[in-house]
C-alpha positions as CSV (number, residue, x, y, z in Angstrom):
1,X,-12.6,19.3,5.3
2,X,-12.9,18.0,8.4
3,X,-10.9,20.5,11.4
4,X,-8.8,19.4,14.2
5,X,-6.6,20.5,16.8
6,X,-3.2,21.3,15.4
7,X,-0.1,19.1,16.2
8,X,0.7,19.7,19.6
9,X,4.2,21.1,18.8
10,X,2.3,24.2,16.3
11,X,-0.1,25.3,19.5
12,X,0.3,27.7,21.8
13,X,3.7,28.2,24.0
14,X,3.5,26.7,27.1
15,X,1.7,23.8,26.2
16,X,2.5,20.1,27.2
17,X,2.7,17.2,25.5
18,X,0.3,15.0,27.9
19,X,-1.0,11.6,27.5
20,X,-4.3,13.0,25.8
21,X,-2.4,14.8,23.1
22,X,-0.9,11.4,21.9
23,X,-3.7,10.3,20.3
24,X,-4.1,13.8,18.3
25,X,-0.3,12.6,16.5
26,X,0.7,10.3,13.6
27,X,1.7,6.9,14.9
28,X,4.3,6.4,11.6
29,X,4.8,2.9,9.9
30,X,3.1,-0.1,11.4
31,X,3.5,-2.3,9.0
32,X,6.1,-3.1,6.5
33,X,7.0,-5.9,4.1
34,X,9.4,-6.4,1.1
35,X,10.6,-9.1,-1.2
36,X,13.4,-9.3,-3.1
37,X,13.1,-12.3,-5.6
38,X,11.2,-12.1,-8.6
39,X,7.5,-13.8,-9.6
40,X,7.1,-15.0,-12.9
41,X,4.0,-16.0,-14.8
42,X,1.2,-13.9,-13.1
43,X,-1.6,-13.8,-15.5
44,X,-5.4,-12.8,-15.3
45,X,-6.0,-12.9,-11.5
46,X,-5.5,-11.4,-9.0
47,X,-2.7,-13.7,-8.0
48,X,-1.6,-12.5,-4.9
49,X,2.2,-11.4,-4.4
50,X,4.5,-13.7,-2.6
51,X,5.2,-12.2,0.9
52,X,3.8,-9.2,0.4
53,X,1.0,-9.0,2.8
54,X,1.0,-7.1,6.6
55,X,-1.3,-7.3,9.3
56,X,-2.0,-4.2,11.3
57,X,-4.4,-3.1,14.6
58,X,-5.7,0.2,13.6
59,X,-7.1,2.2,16.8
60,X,-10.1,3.7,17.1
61,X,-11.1,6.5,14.1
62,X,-7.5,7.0,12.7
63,X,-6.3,7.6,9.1
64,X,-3.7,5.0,7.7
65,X,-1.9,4.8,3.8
66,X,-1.5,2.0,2.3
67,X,1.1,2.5,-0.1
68,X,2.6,-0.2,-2.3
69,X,5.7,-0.9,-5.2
70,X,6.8,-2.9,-7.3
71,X,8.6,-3.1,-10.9
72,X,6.5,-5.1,-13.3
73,X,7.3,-6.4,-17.1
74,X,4.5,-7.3,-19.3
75,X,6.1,-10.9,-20.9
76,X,3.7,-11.4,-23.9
77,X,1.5,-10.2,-25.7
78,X,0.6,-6.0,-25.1
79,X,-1.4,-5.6,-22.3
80,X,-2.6,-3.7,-19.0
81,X,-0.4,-5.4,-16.4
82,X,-1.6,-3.7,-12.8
83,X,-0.8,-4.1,-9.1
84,X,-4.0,-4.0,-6.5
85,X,-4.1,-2.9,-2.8
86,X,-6.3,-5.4,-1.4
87,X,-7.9,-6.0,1.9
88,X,-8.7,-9.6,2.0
89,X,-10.8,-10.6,-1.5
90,X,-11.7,-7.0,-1.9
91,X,-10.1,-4.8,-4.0
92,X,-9.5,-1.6,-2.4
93,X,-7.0,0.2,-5.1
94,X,-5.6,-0.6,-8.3
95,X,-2.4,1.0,-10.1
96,X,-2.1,-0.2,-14.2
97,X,-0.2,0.6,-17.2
98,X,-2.7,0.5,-20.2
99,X,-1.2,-1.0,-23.0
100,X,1.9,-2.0,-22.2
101,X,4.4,-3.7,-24.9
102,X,5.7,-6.8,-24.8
103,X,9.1,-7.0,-23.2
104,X,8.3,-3.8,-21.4
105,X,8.9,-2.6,-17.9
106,X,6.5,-0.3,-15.7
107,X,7.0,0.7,-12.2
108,X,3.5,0.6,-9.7
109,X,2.9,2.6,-6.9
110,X,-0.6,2.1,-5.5
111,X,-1.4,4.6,-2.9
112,X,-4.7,4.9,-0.6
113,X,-6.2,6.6,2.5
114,X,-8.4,4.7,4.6
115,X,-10.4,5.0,7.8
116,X,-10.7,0.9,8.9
117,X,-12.5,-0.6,11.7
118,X,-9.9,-0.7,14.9
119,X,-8.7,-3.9,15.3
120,X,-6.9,-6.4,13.0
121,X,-6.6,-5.4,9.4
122,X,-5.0,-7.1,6.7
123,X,-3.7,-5.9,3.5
124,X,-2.1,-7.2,0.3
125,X,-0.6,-6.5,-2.7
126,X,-1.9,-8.6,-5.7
127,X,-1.3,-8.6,-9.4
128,X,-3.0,-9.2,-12.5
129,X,-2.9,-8.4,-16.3
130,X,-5.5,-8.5,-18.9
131,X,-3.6,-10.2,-21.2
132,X,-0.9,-12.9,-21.3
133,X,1.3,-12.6,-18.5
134,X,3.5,-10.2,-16.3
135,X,6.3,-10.9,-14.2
136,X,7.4,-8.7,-10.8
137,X,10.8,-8.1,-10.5
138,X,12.4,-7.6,-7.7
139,X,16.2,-7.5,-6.1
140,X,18.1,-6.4,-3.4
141,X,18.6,-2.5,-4.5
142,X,15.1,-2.7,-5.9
143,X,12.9,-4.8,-3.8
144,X,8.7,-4.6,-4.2
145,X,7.2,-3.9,-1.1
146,X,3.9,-2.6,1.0
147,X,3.8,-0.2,3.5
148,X,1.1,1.0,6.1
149,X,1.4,4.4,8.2
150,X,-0.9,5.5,10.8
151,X,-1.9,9.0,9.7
152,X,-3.4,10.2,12.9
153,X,-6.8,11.0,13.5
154,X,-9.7,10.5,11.3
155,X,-11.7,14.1,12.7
């Protein structure tokens, strides 16, 4: 396990929050999207999810979590209906059901840590099934979203 300086608010007392110890902090959310409208007939894929894809600039050697929901029903046939984290055509992280009945409701939550490049990053949320075909549903007091939080610090 990597060690680090502890958040500036658990040091010593006395100390400062200075313009160096910024970078040492969590930078929270930076990216966020939702949908609330359902998308029917998603089948072997991955089909990516209407509207649910957020670009973020990562800084230099930080830690972000990509976290994503949604509430899927398998529509025919049992099967392993599954929502992927992806970053571009590369899968990253997959969340399934195995086995699911027809008629059948799951709820996702894909979660992951990464360390990208700095820069631009892109991520999506993308679903598939083995079998016949799944639907993500989605409403206003339920929506299917992805979310990206800057951790802090990779080291």
């Amino acid at each position: 396990m990597a060690v680090r300086t502890a958040y500036v608010g658990t040091q010593s007392a006395g100390d400062t929050l200075s313009s160096a110890n910024f970078t040492k902090l969590p930078g929270g959310w930076i990216g966020y999207a939702e949908v609330t409208a359902d998308q029917t007939g998603i089948s072997t894929g991955p089909t990516d999810l209407t509207s649910l894809t957020v670009t973020v600039t990562a800084g230099s050697s930080r830690r972000i979590r990509v976290t994503g929901y949604g509430r899927v029903i398998q529509q025919t046939s049992a099967s392993a209906p599954q929502i992927l984290i992806r970053d571009g055509s590369n899968n990253i992280l997959q969340a399934a059901i195995l086995n699911l009945a027809s008629g059948s409701t799951a709820i996702l939550c894909p979660s992951v840590v990464l360390t990208p490049s700095s820069g631009s990053n892109t991520y999506k949320l993308s679903g598939s099934v083995a079998a016949g075909t799944m639907d993500l549903e989605a409403s206003s007091i339920q929506p299917a979203w992805i979310l990206v939080e800057d951790l802090g610090p990779s080291a």
